[in-house]
C-alpha positions in Angstrom: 13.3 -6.6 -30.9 11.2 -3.8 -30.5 8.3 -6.1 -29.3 10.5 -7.4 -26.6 12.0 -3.8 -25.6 8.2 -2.8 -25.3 7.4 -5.7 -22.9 10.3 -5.5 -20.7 8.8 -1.9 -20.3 5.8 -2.5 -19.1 6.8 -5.4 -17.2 9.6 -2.6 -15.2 6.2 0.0 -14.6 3.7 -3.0 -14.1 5.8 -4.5 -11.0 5.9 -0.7 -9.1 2.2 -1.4 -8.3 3.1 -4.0 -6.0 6.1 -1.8 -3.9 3.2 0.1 -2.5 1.8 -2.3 -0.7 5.3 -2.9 1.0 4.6 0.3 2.9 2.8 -0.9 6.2 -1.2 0.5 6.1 -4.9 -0.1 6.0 -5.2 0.9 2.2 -4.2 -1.5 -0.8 -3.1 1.2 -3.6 -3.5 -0.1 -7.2 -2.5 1.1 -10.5 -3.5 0.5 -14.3 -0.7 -1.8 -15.2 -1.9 -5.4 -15.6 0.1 -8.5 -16.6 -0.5 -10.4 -19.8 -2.2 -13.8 -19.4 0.0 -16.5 -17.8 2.3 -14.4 -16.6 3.1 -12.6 -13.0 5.0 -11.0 -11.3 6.6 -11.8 -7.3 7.6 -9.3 -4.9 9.4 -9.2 -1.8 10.1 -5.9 0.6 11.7 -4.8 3.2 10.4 -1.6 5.3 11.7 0.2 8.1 9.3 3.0 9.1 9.5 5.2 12.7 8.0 7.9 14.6 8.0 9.4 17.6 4.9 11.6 17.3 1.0 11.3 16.4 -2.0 12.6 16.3 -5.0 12.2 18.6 -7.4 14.1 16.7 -6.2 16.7 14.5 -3.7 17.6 17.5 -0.3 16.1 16.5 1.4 15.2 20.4 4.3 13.1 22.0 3.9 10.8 25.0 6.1 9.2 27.2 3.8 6.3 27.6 4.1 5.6 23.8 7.7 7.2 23.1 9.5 6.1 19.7 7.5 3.5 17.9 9.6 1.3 15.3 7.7 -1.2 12.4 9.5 -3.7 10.6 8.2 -5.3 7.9 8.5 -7.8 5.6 6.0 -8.2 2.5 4.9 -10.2 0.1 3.3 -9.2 -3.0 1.9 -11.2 -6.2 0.0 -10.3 -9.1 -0.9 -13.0 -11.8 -2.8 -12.6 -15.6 -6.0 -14.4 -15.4 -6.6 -13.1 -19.0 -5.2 -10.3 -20.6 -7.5 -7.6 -18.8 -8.3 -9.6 -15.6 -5.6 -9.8 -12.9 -5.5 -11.8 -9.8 -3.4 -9.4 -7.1 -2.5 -10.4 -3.2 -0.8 -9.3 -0.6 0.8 -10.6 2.8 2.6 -8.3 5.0 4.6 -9.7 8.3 4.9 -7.0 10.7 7.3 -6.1 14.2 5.7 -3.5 15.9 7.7 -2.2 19.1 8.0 1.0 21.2 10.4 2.3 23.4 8.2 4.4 26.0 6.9 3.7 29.4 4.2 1.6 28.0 6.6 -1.2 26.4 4.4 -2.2 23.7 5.0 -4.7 21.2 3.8 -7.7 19.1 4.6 -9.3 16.0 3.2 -12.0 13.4 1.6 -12.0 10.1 -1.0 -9.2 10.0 -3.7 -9.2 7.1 -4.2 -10.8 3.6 -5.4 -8.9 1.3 -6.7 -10.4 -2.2 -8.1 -8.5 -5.0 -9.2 -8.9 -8.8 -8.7 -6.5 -11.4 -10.3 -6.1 -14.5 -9.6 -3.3 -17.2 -12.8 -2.7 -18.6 -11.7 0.3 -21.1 -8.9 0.4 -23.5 -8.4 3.4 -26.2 -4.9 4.7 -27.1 -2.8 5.7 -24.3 -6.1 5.7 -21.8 -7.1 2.5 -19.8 -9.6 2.1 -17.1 -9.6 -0.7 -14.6 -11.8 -1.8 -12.0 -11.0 -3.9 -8.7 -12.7 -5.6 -5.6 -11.2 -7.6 -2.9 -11.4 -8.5 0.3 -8.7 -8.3 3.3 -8.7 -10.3 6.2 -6.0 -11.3 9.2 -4.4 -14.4 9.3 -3.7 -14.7 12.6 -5.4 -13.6 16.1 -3.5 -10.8 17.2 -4.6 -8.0 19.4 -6.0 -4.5 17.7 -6.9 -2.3 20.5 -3.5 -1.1 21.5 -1.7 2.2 21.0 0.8 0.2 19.1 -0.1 -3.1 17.3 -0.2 -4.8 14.2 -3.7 -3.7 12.6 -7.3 -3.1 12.9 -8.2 -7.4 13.2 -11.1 -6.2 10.8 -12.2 -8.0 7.8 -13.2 -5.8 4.6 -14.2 -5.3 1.2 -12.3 -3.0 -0.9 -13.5 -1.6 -4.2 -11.6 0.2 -6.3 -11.9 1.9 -9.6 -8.7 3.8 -11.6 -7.7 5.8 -14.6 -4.3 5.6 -16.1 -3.0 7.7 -19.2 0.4 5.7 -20.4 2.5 5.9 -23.2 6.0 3.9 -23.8 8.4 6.2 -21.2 5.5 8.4 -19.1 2.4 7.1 -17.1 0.1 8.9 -14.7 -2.6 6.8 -12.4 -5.3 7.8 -10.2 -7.4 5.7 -7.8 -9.8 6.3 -6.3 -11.5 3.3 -3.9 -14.0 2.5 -1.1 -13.1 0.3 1.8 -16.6 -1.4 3.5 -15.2 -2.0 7.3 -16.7 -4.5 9.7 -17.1 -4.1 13.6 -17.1 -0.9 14.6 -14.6 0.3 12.3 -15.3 3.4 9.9 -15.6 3.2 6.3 -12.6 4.7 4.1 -12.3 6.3 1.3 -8.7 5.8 -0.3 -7.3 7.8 -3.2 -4.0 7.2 -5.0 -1.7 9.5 -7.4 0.7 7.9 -8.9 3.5 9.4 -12.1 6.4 8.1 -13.7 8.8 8.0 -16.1 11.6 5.0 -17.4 14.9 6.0 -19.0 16.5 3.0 -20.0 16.5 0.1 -17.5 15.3 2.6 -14.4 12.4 3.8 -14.0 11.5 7.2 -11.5 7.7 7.5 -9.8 5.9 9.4 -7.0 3.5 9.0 -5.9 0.4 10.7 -3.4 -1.7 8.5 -1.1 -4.8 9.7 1.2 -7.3 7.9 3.1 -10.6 9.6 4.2 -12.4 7.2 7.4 -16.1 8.0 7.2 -16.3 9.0 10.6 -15.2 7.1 13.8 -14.2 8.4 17.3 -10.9 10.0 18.2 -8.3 9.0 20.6 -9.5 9.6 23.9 -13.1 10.1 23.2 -15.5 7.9 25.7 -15.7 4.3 25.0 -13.2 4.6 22.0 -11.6 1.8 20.7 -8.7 2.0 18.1 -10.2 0.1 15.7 -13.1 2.5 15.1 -10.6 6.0 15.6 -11.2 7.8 12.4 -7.8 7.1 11.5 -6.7 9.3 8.2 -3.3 10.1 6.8 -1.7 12.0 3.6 1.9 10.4 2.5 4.1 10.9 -0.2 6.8 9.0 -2.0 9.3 8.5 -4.4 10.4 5.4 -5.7 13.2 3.8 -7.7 12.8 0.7 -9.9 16.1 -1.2 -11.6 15.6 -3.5 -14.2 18.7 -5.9 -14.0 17.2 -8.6 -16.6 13.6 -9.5 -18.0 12.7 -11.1 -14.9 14.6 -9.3 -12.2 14.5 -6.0 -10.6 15.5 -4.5 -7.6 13.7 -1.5 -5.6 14.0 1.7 -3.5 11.3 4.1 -1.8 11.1 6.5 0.7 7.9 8.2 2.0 6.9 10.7 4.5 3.8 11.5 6.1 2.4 15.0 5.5 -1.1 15.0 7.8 -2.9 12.9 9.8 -5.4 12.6 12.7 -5.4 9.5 15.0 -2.4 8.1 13.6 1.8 8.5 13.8 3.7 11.1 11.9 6.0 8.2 10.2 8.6 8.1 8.0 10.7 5.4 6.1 11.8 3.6 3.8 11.6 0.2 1.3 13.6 -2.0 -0.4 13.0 -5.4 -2.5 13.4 -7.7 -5.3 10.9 -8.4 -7.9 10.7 -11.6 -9.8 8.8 -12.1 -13.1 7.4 -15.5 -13.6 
Protein backbone atom coordinates (compact mmCIF):
# COMPACT_ATOMS: atom_id res chain seq x y z
CA UNK A 1 0.00 0.00 0.00
CA UNK A 2 2.43 2.32 0.86
CA UNK A 3 4.42 1.62 -2.39
CA UNK A 4 1.38 2.42 -4.30
CA UNK A 5 0.47 5.64 -2.14
CA UNK A 6 4.24 6.72 -2.92
CA UNK A 7 3.72 6.29 -6.71
CA UNK A 8 0.47 7.86 -7.16
CA UNK A 9 2.49 10.86 -5.55
CA UNK A 10 4.89 11.29 -7.76
CA UNK A 11 2.90 10.54 -10.60
CA UNK A 12 0.30 13.86 -9.17
CA UNK A 13 3.82 16.16 -9.00
CA UNK A 14 5.45 14.45 -12.12
CA UNK A 15 2.39 15.42 -14.56
CA UNK A 16 2.62 19.55 -13.26
CA UNK A 17 5.70 19.65 -15.52
CA UNK A 18 3.69 19.37 -18.47
CA UNK A 19 0.81 22.34 -17.43
CA UNK A 20 3.61 24.72 -18.10
CA UNK A 21 3.99 24.24 -21.38
CA UNK A 22 0.05 24.89 -21.74
CA UNK A 23 0.93 28.55 -21.10
CA UNK A 24 1.56 30.02 -24.75
CA UNK A 25 5.56 31.05 -25.09
CA UNK A 26 8.96 30.63 -26.65
CA UNK A 27 10.43 28.77 -23.58
CA UNK A 28 9.78 24.96 -22.75
CA UNK A 29 10.06 24.94 -18.73
CA UNK A 30 11.09 21.54 -17.30
CA UNK A 31 11.21 20.05 -13.92
CA UNK A 32 13.04 17.09 -12.07
CA UNK A 33 10.19 14.72 -12.06
CA UNK A 34 10.65 11.81 -14.57
CA UNK A 35 8.42 8.85 -15.24
CA UNK A 36 9.37 5.26 -14.52
CA UNK A 37 10.21 3.16 -17.64
CA UNK A 38 7.16 2.26 -19.74
CA UNK A 39 5.11 4.55 -18.43
CA UNK A 40 3.75 8.28 -19.44
CA UNK A 41 1.83 10.56 -18.88
CA UNK A 42 -0.81 12.71 -21.59
CA UNK A 43 -1.89 16.11 -21.16
CA UNK A 44 -4.38 18.28 -22.63
CA UNK A 45 -4.93 22.27 -21.89
CA UNK A 46 -6.90 24.80 -22.37
CA UNK A 47 -5.61 28.58 -22.09
CA UNK A 48 -7.19 31.87 -22.37
CA UNK A 49 -4.55 34.63 -21.97
CA UNK A 50 -5.19 38.68 -22.93
CA UNK A 51 -3.71 41.96 -22.93
CA UNK A 52 -4.20 45.19 -23.97
CA UNK A 53 -0.75 46.65 -23.37
CA UNK A 54 3.05 45.91 -24.22
CA UNK A 55 6.22 46.92 -24.28
CA UNK A 56 8.37 48.30 -27.10
CA UNK A 57 11.49 48.39 -25.39
CA UNK A 58 11.48 48.67 -21.76
CA UNK A 59 8.53 51.36 -22.33
CA UNK A 60 5.28 49.53 -21.52
CA UNK A 61 2.44 51.48 -24.26
CA UNK A 62 -1.11 51.00 -25.70
CA UNK A 63 -1.93 51.40 -29.40
CA UNK A 64 -4.99 51.67 -31.24
CA UNK A 65 -3.50 49.97 -34.14
CA UNK A 66 -2.96 46.83 -31.92
CA UNK A 67 -5.79 47.35 -29.23
CA UNK A 68 -6.86 44.18 -27.07
CA UNK A 69 -5.08 41.09 -28.22
CA UNK A 70 -6.81 37.70 -27.19
CA UNK A 71 -4.80 33.91 -27.54
CA UNK A 72 -6.58 30.81 -27.34
CA UNK A 73 -4.91 27.78 -27.04
CA UNK A 74 -5.16 24.42 -27.01
CA UNK A 75 -2.11 22.11 -26.01
CA UNK A 76 -0.82 18.99 -26.11
CA UNK A 77 1.71 17.58 -23.84
CA UNK A 78 3.40 14.06 -23.44
CA UNK A 79 6.16 12.74 -21.61
CA UNK A 80 7.16 8.92 -21.81
CA UNK A 81 9.98 6.65 -19.54
CA UNK A 82 12.56 5.58 -21.93
CA UNK A 83 14.36 4.08 -18.90
CA UNK A 84 14.07 4.98 -15.49
CA UNK A 85 16.30 8.22 -15.67
CA UNK A 86 15.84 9.00 -19.40
CA UNK A 87 12.56 10.60 -20.50
CA UNK A 88 11.17 11.34 -23.90
CA UNK A 89 9.02 14.91 -23.42
CA UNK A 90 6.94 16.84 -26.43
CA UNK A 91 4.93 19.29 -26.91
CA UNK A 92 2.26 20.71 -29.51
CA UNK A 93 0.47 23.84 -28.95
CA UNK A 94 -2.54 25.07 -31.41
CA UNK A 95 -2.89 28.67 -31.15
CA UNK A 96 -5.86 31.58 -32.14
CA UNK A 97 -4.26 34.73 -32.05
CA UNK A 98 -6.73 37.84 -32.72
CA UNK A 99 -6.93 41.57 -31.95
CA UNK A 100 -9.50 44.00 -31.78
CA UNK A 101 -7.65 47.34 -32.90
CA UNK A 102 -7.38 49.19 -36.09
CA UNK A 103 -4.94 46.80 -37.40
CA UNK A 104 -7.42 43.60 -37.38
CA UNK A 105 -4.82 41.14 -36.91
CA UNK A 106 -5.28 37.58 -36.69
CA UNK A 107 -4.21 33.93 -37.61
CA UNK A 108 -4.50 30.62 -36.28
CA UNK A 109 -3.01 26.86 -36.82
CA UNK A 110 -0.65 24.73 -35.13
CA UNK A 111 2.35 26.74 -33.99
CA UNK A 112 5.68 24.76 -33.00
CA UNK A 113 6.73 21.20 -31.85
CA UNK A 114 8.81 21.05 -29.39
CA UNK A 115 10.71 17.65 -28.48
CA UNK A 116 13.12 17.13 -25.81
CA UNK A 117 15.06 14.22 -23.88
CA UNK A 118 15.76 14.10 -20.35
CA UNK A 119 18.14 12.39 -18.54
CA UNK A 120 18.80 12.47 -14.63
CA UNK A 121 22.28 12.06 -14.40
CA UNK A 122 22.45 12.47 -10.37
CA UNK A 123 20.48 10.85 -7.71
CA UNK A 124 21.38 11.05 -3.73
CA UNK A 125 18.57 11.36 -1.14
CA UNK A 126 16.07 13.90 -1.61
CA UNK A 127 18.55 15.75 -4.45
CA UNK A 128 18.28 14.80 -8.28
CA UNK A 129 19.85 16.44 -11.12
CA UNK A 130 18.60 16.19 -14.64
CA UNK A 131 19.84 17.29 -17.91
CA UNK A 132 17.72 17.98 -21.26
CA UNK A 133 18.25 18.92 -25.02
CA UNK A 134 15.67 19.25 -27.66
CA UNK A 135 14.81 20.82 -30.48
CA UNK A 136 11.59 23.02 -31.53
CA UNK A 137 10.39 23.60 -34.76
CA UNK A 138 6.89 24.82 -36.51
CA UNK A 139 4.73 22.59 -38.13
CA UNK A 140 3.09 24.65 -40.37
CA UNK A 141 4.04 27.94 -42.54
CA UNK A 142 2.51 30.61 -40.74
CA UNK A 143 3.61 34.23 -40.85
CA UNK A 144 6.06 35.54 -37.82
CA UNK A 145 6.64 39.19 -38.57
CA UNK A 146 3.42 40.61 -37.28
CA UNK A 147 2.57 42.55 -34.20
CA UNK A 148 0.28 39.73 -33.43
CA UNK A 149 0.86 36.12 -34.69
CA UNK A 150 1.42 32.77 -33.69
CA UNK A 151 5.35 32.60 -33.09
CA UNK A 152 8.82 33.34 -34.05
CA UNK A 153 8.72 30.49 -37.43
CA UNK A 154 12.35 29.79 -35.95
CA UNK A 155 13.80 26.36 -35.50
CA UNK A 156 15.96 25.82 -32.22
CA UNK A 157 17.95 23.86 -29.94
CA UNK A 158 17.14 24.03 -26.40
CA UNK A 159 19.40 22.77 -23.59
CA UNK A 160 18.58 22.62 -20.39
CA UNK A 161 20.09 21.53 -17.13
CA UNK A 162 17.96 21.52 -13.47
CA UNK A 163 18.17 20.79 -9.81
CA UNK A 164 15.31 19.53 -7.75
CA UNK A 165 15.29 18.90 -3.87
CA UNK A 166 12.02 16.50 -3.19
CA UNK A 167 10.82 14.65 -0.51
CA UNK A 168 7.24 12.69 -0.23
CA UNK A 169 4.77 16.05 0.24
CA UNK A 170 7.49 19.14 -0.65
CA UNK A 171 9.58 19.74 -3.90
CA UNK A 172 11.54 22.77 -5.06
CA UNK A 173 13.06 22.93 -8.89
CA UNK A 174 15.18 25.19 -10.61
CA UNK A 175 16.11 25.43 -14.34
CA UNK A 176 18.17 26.98 -15.74
CA UNK A 177 18.49 26.54 -19.89
CA UNK A 178 19.95 27.93 -23.18
CA UNK A 179 17.93 28.29 -26.29
CA UNK A 180 20.38 28.30 -29.69
CA UNK A 181 17.96 30.45 -32.21
CA UNK A 182 18.26 30.45 -35.95
CA UNK A 183 17.72 33.36 -38.48
CA UNK A 184 18.10 36.40 -37.05
CA UNK A 185 16.54 35.58 -33.90
CA UNK A 186 18.53 36.17 -30.45
CA UNK A 187 19.63 33.61 -28.24
CA UNK A 188 17.76 33.06 -24.81
CA UNK A 189 18.55 32.30 -21.69
CA UNK A 190 15.46 30.65 -19.79
CA UNK A 191 15.31 30.15 -16.04
CA UNK A 192 12.52 28.34 -14.06
CA UNK A 193 11.44 28.25 -10.24
CA UNK A 194 9.23 26.00 -9.44
CA UNK A 195 7.77 24.85 -5.38
CA UNK A 196 5.14 22.70 -4.19
CA UNK A 197 3.45 20.92 -1.82
CA UNK A 198 0.61 17.73 -1.99
CA UNK A 199 -1.91 17.23 0.84
CA UNK A 200 -3.84 14.30 0.04
CA UNK A 201 -5.05 13.90 -3.56
CA UNK A 202 -4.19 17.92 -4.38
CA UNK A 203 -1.34 19.21 -4.87
CA UNK A 204 -0.44 23.35 -4.60
CA UNK A 205 2.76 24.96 -6.80
CA UNK A 206 4.17 28.25 -8.00
CA UNK A 207 6.06 28.78 -9.82
CA UNK A 208 8.65 31.88 -11.40
CA UNK A 209 9.60 31.88 -15.14
CA UNK A 210 12.21 34.45 -16.89
CA UNK A 211 13.65 34.49 -20.23
CA UNK A 212 16.81 36.65 -20.94
CA UNK A 213 17.18 37.12 -25.24
CA UNK A 214 20.94 37.63 -25.84
CA UNK A 215 20.47 40.79 -27.53
CA UNK A 216 18.16 41.57 -30.60
CA UNK A 217 16.58 44.94 -31.77
CA UNK A 218 13.63 46.54 -30.24
CA UNK A 219 10.32 47.47 -31.63
CA UNK A 220 10.74 50.21 -33.87
CA UNK A 221 14.39 50.19 -34.29
CA UNK A 222 15.58 50.37 -38.17
CA UNK A 223 15.19 47.31 -40.22
CA UNK A 224 13.62 45.32 -37.08
CA UNK A 225 11.84 42.35 -37.57
CA UNK A 226 9.90 40.66 -34.76
CA UNK A 227 11.52 37.68 -34.83
CA UNK A 228 14.88 39.10 -33.84
CA UNK A 229 13.18 41.84 -31.04
CA UNK A 230 14.90 40.95 -27.83
CA UNK A 231 11.82 39.76 -26.57
CA UNK A 232 12.04 39.09 -22.55
CA UNK A 233 9.41 38.56 -19.96
CA UNK A 234 9.05 37.68 -16.02
CA UNK A 235 5.70 35.70 -15.13
CA UNK A 236 4.43 34.02 -12.25
CA UNK A 237 1.90 31.42 -11.39
CA UNK A 238 0.04 29.27 -9.27
CA UNK A 239 -1.30 26.13 -10.03
CA UNK A 240 -3.69 23.49 -8.81
CA UNK A 241 -3.43 19.78 -9.51
CA UNK A 242 -6.52 17.15 -8.51
CA UNK A 243 -5.84 13.66 -8.49
CA UNK A 244 -9.32 11.96 -9.19
CA UNK A 245 -7.79 8.32 -9.65
CA UNK A 246 -4.20 6.75 -10.47
CA UNK A 247 -4.46 7.77 -13.94
CA UNK A 248 -6.60 10.88 -13.91
CA UNK A 249 -6.27 14.36 -12.94
CA UNK A 250 -7.67 17.45 -13.60
CA UNK A 251 -5.79 21.07 -13.58
CA UNK A 252 -6.04 24.80 -12.79
CA UNK A 253 -3.37 27.79 -13.26
CA UNK A 254 -3.36 31.36 -13.42
CA UNK A 255 -0.29 33.54 -14.26
CA UNK A 256 0.48 37.10 -14.61
CA UNK A 257 3.13 38.88 -16.21
CA UNK A 258 5.32 41.02 -14.00
CA UNK A 259 8.11 42.68 -16.68
CA UNK A 260 8.77 42.65 -19.99
CA UNK A 261 10.33 44.51 -23.02
CA UNK A 262 9.14 43.81 -26.57
CA UNK A 263 6.40 41.81 -25.60
CA UNK A 264 2.47 42.12 -24.08
CA UNK A 265 1.67 42.57 -20.44
CA UNK A 266 -0.65 39.30 -20.44
CA UNK A 267 -2.54 37.55 -18.15
CA UNK A 268 -4.60 34.25 -17.88
CA UNK A 269 -5.46 31.39 -17.19
CA UNK A 270 -5.33 27.14 -17.84
CA UNK A 271 -7.18 24.28 -17.46
CA UNK A 272 -6.81 20.40 -18.45
CA UNK A 273 -6.90 16.84 -18.03
CA UNK A 274 -4.06 14.58 -17.45
CA UNK A 275 -4.01 10.96 -18.35
CA UNK A 276 -1.45 8.40 -17.15
CA UNK A 277 -0.71 5.66 -19.50
Amino acid sequence: MELRMRAAHLFTVATLAGLTLAVPGRALDVNGFMPERGHGDLAVSYTSETYDEFWVGKTKVSDPGVGKVDLKSTSFWMQWGLTDDLALVAALPYIDASSNGLGGFEDSGLQDLAVLLKYRFFSSGPNHLVAGFGVRTPVTDYEANLPVDLGDGTTDFLFRLVYQYQTDHFYFSQQVGYDVRNKDAPDDYPLFTEIGYTAGRITWSAYYSRLIADGGTDIGDPGFTFPSNQEEYSKAGVKLYARLTDRFGLSALYFDTLDGRNTGDSHGFSGGVVFRF
